[in-house]
DSSP file (Angstrom, degrees, kcal/mol; ACC not computed):
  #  RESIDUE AA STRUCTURE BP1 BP2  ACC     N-H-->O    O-->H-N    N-H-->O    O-->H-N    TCO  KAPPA ALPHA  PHI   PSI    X-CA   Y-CA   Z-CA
    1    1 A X    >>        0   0    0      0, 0.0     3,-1.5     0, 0.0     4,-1.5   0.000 360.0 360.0 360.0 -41.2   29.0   14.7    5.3
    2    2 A X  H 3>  +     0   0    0      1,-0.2     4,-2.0     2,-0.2     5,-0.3   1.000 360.0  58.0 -55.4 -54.3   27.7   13.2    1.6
    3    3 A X  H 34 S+     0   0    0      1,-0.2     4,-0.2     2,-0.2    -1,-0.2   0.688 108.5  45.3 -81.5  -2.1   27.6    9.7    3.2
    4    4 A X  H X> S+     0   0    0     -3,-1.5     4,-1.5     3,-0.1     3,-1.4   0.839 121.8  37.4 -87.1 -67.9   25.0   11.1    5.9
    5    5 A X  H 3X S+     0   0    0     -4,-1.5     4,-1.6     1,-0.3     5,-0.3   0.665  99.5  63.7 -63.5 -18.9   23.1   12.7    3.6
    6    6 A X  H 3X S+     0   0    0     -4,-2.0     4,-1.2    -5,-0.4    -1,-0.3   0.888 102.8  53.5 -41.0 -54.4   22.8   11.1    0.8
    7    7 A X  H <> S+     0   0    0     -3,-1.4     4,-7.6    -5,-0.3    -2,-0.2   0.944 112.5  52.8 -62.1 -60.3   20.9    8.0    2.7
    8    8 A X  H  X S+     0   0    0     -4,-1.5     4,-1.0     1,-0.2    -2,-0.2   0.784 103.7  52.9 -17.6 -87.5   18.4   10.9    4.0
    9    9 A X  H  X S+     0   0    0     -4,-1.6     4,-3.0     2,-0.3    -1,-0.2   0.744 107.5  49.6 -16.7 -65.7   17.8   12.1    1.1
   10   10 A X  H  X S+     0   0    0     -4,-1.2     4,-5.0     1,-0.3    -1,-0.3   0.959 109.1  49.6 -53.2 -49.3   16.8    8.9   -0.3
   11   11 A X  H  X S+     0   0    0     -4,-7.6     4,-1.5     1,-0.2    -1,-0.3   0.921 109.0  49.9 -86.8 -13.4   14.6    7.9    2.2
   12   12 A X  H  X S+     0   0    0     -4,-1.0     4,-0.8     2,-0.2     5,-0.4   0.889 115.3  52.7 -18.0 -59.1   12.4   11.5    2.3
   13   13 A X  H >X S+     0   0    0     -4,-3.0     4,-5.2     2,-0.2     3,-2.6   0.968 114.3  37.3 -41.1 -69.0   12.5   10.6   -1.5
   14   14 A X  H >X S+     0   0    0     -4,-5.0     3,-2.2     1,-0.3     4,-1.2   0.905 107.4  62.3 -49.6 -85.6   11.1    7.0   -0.6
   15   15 A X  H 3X S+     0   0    0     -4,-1.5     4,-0.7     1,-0.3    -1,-0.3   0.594 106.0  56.1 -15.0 -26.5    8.6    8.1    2.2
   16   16 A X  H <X S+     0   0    0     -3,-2.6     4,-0.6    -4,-0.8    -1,-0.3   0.855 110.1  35.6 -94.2 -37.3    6.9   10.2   -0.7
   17   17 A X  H <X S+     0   0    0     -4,-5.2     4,-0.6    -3,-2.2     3,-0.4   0.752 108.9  61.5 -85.3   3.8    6.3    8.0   -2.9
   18   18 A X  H >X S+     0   0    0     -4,-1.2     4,-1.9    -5,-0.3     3,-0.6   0.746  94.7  72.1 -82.6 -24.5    5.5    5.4   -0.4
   19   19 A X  H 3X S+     0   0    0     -4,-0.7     4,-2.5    -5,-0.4    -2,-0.2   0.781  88.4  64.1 -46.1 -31.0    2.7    8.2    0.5
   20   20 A X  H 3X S+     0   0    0     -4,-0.6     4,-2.1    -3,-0.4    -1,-0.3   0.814  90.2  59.3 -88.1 -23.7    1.2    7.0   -2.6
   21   21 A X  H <X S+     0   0    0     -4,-0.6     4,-1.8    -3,-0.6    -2,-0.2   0.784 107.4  48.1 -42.3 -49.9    0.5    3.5   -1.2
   22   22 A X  H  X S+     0   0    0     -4,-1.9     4,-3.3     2,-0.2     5,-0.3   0.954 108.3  57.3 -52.3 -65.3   -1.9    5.2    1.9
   23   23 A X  H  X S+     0   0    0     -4,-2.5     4,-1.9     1,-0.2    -2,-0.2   0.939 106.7  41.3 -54.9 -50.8   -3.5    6.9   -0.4
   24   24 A X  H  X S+     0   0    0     -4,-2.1     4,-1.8     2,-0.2     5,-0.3   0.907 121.1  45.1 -46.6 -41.0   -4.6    4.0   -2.6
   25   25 A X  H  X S+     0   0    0     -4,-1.8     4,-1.6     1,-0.3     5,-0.2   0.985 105.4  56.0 -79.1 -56.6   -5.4    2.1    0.4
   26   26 A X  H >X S+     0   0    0     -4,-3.3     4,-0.7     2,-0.2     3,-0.5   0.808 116.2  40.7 -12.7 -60.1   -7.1    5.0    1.9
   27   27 A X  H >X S+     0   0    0     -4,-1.9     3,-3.0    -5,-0.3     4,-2.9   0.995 110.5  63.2 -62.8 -64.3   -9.4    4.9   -1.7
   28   28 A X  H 3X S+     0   0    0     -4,-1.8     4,-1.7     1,-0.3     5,-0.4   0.744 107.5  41.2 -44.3 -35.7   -9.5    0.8   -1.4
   29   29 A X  H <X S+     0   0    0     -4,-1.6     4,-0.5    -3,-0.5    -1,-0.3   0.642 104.7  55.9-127.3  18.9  -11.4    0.9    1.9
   30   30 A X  H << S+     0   0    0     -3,-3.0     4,-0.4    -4,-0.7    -1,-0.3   0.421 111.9  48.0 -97.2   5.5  -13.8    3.3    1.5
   31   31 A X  H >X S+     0   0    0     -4,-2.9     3,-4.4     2,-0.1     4,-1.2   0.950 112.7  51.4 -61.3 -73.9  -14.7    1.2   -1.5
   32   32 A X  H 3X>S+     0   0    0     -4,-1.7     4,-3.2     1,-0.3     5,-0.8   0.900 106.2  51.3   2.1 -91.9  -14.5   -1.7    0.9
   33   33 A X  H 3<5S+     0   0    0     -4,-0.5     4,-0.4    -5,-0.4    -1,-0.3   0.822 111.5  49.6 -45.4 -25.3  -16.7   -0.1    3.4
   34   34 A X  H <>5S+     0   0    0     -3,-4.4     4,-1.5    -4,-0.4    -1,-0.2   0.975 105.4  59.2 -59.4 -56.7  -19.4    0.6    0.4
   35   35 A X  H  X>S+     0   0    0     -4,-1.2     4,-5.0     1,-0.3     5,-1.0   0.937 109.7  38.7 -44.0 -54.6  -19.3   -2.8   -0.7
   36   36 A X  H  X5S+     0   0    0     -4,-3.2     4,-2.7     1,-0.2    -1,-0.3   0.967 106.6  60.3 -64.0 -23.9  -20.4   -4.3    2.4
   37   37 A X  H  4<S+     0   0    0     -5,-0.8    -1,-0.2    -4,-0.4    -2,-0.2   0.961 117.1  35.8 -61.1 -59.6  -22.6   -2.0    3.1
   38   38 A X  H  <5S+     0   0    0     -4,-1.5    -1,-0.2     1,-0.1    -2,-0.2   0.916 134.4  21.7   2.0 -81.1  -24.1   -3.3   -0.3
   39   39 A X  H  <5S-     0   0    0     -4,-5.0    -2,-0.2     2,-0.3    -3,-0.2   0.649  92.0-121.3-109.8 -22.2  -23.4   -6.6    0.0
   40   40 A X  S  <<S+     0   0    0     -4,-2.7     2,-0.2    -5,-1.0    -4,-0.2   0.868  90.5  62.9  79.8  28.1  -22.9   -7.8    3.7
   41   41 A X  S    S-     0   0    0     -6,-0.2    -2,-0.3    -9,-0.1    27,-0.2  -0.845  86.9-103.2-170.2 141.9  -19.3   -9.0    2.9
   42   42 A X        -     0   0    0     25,-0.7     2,-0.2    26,-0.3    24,-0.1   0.129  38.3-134.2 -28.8 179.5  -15.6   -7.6    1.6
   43   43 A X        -     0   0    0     22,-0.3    24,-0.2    -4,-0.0    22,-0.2  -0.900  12.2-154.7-143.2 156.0  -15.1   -8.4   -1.8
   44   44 A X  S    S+     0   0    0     -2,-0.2     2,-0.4    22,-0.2    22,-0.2   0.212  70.6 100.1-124.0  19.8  -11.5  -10.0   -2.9
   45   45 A X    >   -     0   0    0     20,-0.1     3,-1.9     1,-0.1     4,-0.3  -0.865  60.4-161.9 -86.0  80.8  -12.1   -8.6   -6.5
   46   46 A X  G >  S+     0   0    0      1,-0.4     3,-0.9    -2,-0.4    -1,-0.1   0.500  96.4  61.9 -77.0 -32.2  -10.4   -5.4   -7.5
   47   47 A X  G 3  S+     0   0    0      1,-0.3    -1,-0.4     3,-0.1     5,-0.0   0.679  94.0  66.5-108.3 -42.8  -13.3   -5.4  -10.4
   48   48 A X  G <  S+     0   0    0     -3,-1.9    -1,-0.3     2,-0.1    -2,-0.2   0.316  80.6  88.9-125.9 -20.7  -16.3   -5.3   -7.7
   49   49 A X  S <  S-     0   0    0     -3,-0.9     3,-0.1    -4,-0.3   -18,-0.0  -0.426  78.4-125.9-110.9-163.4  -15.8   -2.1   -6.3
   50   50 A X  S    S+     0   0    0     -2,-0.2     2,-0.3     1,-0.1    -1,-0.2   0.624  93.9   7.0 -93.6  -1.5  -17.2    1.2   -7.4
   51   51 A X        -     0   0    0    -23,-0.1     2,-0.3   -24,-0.0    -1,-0.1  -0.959  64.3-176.0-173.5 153.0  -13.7    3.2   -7.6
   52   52 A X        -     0   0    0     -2,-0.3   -27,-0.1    -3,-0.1   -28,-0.1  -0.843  33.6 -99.5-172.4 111.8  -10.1    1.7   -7.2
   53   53 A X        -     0   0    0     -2,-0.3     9,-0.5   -29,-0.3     2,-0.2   0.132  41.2-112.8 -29.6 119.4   -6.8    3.8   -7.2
   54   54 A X        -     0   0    0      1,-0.1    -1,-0.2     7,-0.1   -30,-0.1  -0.215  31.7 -81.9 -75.5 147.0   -4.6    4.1  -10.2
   55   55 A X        -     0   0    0     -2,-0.2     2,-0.3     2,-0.1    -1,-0.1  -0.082  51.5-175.6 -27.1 128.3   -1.3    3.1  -11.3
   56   56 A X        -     0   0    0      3,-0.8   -39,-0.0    -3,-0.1   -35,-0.0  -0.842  35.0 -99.5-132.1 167.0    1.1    5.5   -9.9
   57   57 A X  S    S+     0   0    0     -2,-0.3    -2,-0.1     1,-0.2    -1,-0.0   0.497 115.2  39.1 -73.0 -19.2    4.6    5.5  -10.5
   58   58 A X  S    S+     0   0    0    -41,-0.2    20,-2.3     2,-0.1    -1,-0.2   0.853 113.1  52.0 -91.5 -60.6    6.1    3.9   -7.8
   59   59 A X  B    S-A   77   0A   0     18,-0.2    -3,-0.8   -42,-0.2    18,-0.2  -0.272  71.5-129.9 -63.6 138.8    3.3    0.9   -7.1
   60   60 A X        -     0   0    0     16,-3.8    16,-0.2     1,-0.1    -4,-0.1  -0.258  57.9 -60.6 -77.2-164.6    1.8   -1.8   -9.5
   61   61 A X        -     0   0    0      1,-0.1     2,-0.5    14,-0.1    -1,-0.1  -0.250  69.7 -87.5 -73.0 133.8   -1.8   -2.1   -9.6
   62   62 A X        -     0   0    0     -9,-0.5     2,-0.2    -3,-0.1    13,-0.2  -0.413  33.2-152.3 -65.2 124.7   -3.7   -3.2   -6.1
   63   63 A X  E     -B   74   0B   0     11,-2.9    11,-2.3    -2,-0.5     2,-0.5  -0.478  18.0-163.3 -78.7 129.9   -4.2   -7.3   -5.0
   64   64 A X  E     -B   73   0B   0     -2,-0.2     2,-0.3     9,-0.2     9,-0.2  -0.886  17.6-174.2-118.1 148.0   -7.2   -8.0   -2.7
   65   65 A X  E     -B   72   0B   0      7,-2.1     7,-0.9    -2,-0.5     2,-0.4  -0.838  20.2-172.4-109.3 163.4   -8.0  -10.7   -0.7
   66   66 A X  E     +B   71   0B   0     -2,-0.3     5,-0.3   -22,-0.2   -22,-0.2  -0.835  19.4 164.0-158.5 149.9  -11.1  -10.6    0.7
   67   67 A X        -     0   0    0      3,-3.4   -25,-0.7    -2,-0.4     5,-0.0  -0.233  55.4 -82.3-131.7-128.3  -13.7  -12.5    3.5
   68   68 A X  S    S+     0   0    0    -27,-0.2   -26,-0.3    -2,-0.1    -1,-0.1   0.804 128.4  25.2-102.5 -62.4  -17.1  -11.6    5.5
   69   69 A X  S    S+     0   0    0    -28,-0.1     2,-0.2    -3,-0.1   -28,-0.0   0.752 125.3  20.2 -23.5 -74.1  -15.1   -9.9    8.0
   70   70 A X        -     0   0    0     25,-0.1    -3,-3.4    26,-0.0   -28,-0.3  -0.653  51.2-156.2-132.3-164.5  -11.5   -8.5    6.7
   71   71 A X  E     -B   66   0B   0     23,-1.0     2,-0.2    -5,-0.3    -5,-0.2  -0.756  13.4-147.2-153.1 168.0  -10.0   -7.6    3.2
   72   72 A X  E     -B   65   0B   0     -7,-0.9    -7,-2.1    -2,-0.3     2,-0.6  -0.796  10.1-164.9-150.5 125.9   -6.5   -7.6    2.6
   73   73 A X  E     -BC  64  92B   0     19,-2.4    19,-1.4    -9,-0.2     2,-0.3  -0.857   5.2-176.3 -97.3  99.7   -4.8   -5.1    0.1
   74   74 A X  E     -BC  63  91B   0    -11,-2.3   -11,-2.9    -2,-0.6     2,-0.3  -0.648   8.4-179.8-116.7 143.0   -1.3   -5.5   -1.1
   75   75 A X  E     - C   0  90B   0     15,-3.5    15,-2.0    -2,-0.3     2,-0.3  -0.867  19.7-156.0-130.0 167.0    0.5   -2.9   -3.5
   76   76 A X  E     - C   0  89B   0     -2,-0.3   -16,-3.8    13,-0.2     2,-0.4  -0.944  25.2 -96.3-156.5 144.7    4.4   -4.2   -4.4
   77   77 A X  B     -A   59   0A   0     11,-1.9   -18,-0.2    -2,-0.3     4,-0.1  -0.564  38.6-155.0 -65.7  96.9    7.2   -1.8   -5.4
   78   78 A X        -     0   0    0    -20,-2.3     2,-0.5    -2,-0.4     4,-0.2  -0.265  25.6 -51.1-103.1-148.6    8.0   -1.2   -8.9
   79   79 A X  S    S+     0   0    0      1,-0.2     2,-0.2     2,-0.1    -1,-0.1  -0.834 102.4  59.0-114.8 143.1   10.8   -0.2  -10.6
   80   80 A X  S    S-     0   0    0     -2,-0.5     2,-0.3    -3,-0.0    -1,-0.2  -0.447  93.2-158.5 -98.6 138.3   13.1    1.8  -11.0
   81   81 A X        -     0   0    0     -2,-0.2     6,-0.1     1,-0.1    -2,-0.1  -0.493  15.5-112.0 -87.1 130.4   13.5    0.3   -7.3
   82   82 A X    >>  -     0   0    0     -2,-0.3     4,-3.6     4,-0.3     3,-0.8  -0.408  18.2-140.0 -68.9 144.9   15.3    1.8   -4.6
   83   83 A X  T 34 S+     0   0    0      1,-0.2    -1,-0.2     2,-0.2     4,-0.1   0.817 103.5  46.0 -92.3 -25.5   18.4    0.0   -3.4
   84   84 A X  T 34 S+     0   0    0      1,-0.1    -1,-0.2     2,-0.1    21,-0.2   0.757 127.8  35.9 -88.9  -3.9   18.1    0.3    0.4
   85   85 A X  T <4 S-     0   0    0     -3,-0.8    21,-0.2    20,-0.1    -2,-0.2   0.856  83.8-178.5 -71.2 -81.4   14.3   -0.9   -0.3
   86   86 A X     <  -     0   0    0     -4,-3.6     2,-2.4     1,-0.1    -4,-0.3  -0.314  57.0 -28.7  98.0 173.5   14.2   -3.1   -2.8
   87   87 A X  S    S+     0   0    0     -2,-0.1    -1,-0.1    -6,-0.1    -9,-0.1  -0.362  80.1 170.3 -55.6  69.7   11.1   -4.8   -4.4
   88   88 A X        -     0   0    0     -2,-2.4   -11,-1.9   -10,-0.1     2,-0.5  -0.386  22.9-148.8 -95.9-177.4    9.3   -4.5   -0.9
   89   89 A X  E     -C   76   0B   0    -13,-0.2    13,-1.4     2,-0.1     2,-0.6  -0.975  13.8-153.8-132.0 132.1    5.3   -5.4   -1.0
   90   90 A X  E     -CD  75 101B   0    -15,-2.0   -15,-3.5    -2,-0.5     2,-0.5  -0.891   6.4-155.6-131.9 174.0    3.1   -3.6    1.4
   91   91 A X  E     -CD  74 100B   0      9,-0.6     9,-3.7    -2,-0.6     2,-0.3  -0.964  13.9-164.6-131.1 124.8   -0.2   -4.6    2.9
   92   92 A X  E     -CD  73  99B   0    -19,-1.4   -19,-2.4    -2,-0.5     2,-0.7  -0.916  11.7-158.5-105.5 130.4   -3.0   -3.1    4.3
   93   93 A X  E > > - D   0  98B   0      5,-1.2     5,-1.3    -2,-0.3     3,-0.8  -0.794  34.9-101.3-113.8  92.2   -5.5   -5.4    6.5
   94   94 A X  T 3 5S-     0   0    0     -2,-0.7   -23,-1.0     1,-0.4   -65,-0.0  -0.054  73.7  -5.7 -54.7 174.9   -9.2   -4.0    6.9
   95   95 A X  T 3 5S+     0   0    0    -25,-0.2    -1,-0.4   -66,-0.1   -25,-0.1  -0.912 123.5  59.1 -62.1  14.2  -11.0   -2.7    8.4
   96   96 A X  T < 5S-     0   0    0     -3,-0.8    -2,-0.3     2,-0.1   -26,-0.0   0.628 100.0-133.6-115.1 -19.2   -8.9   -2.5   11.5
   97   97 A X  T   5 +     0   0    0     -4,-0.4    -3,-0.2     1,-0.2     2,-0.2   0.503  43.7 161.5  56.5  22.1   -6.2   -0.3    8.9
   98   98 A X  E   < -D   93   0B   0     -5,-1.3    -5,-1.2    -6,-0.1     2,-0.9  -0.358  22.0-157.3 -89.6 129.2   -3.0   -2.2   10.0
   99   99 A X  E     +D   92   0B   0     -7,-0.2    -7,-0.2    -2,-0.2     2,-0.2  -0.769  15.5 171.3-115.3 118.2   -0.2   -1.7    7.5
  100  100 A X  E     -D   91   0B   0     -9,-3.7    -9,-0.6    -2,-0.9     2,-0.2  -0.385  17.5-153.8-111.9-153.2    2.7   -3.7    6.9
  101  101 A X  E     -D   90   0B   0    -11,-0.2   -11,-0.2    -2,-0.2     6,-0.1  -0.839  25.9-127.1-173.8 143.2    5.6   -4.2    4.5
  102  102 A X  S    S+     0   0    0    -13,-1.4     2,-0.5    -2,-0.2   -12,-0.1   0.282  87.5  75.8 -91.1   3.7    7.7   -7.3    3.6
  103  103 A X  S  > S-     0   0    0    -14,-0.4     4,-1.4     1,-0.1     3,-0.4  -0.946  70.3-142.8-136.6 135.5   11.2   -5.5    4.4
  104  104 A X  H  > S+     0   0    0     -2,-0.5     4,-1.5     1,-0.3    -1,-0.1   0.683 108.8  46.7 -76.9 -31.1   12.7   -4.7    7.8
  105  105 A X  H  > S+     0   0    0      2,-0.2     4,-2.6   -20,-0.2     5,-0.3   0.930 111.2  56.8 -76.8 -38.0   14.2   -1.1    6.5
  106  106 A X  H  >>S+     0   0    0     -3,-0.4     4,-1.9   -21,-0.2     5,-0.7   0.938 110.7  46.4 -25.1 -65.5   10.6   -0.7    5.0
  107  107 A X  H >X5S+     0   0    0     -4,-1.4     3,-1.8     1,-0.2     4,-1.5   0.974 112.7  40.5 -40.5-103.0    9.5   -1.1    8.3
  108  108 A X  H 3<5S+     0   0    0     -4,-1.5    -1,-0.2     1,-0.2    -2,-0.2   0.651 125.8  31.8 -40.8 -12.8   11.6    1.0   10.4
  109  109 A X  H 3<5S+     0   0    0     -4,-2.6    -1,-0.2    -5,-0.1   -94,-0.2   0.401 123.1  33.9-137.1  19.3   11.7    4.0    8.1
  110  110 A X  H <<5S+     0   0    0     -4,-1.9    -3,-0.2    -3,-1.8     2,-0.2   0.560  88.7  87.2-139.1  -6.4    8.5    4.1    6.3
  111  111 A X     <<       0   0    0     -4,-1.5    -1,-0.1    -5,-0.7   -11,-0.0  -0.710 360.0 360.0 -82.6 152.0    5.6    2.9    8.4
  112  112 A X              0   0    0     -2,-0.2    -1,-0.1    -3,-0.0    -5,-0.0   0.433 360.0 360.0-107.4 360.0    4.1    5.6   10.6
C-alpha cells in the first residue's frame, strides 16, 4: 500500500508548489500586457516591467525572452529538488499562455 501512496503523495506535494509557477506567470503577463500597451512591444527584461513575482521556495527568480509579438518566461526548479522531478525548467510562451516543462513526468503529471 506505502509504495502506492507514497508516489501520490509526492506528486499532490509537487503539483502545489508547481502552483507557484502559474501564479508568477499569471503576474509576468499582466505585466507583459501593460508593457506593450506602453510600449508597442514585449520586453525581455525582467527589470522593465512595473511588478514581477517573487522568489518562492520552490522556483528561482523568472528569465524572459522577449519580441514585438511573444515573450517567453522560464522559471527552473530549485532545490531541495524532488527525485521523480528533478531540476525541471518550465516555460510559459505569451500571449497565447502555452506552458511547458523540460521533463516528461513534469509533463504528464503537472501540466493542466
Amino acid at each position: 500500500m506505502a509504495a502506492i501512496a507514497v508516489p501520490q503523495y509526492f506528486k499532490v506535494v509537487e503539483k502545489g508548489r508547481f502552483s507557484e509557477a502559474t501564479s508568477c506567470f499569471s503576474v509576468i503577463k499582466g505585466a507583459q500586457e501593460r508593457y506593450l500597451l506602453k510600449n508597442n512591444t514585449y520586453t525581455a527584461v525582467v527589470g522593465d516591467l512595473d511588478v514581477t513575482c517573487a522568489t518562492g521556495k520552490a522556483f528561482g527568480a523568472p528569465a524572459l525572452t522577449g519580441g514585438t509579438a511573444t515573450f517567453t518566461a522560464t522559471l527552473t526548479r530549485i532545490a531541495p529538488l524532488p527525485t521523480t522531478y528533478g531540476a525541471y525548467v518550465v516555460t510559459y510562451i505569451g500571449p497565447a499562455g502555452t506552458l511547458g516543462c523540460s521533463q516528461a513526468n513534469c509533463i504528464t503529471d503537472l501540466l493542466p
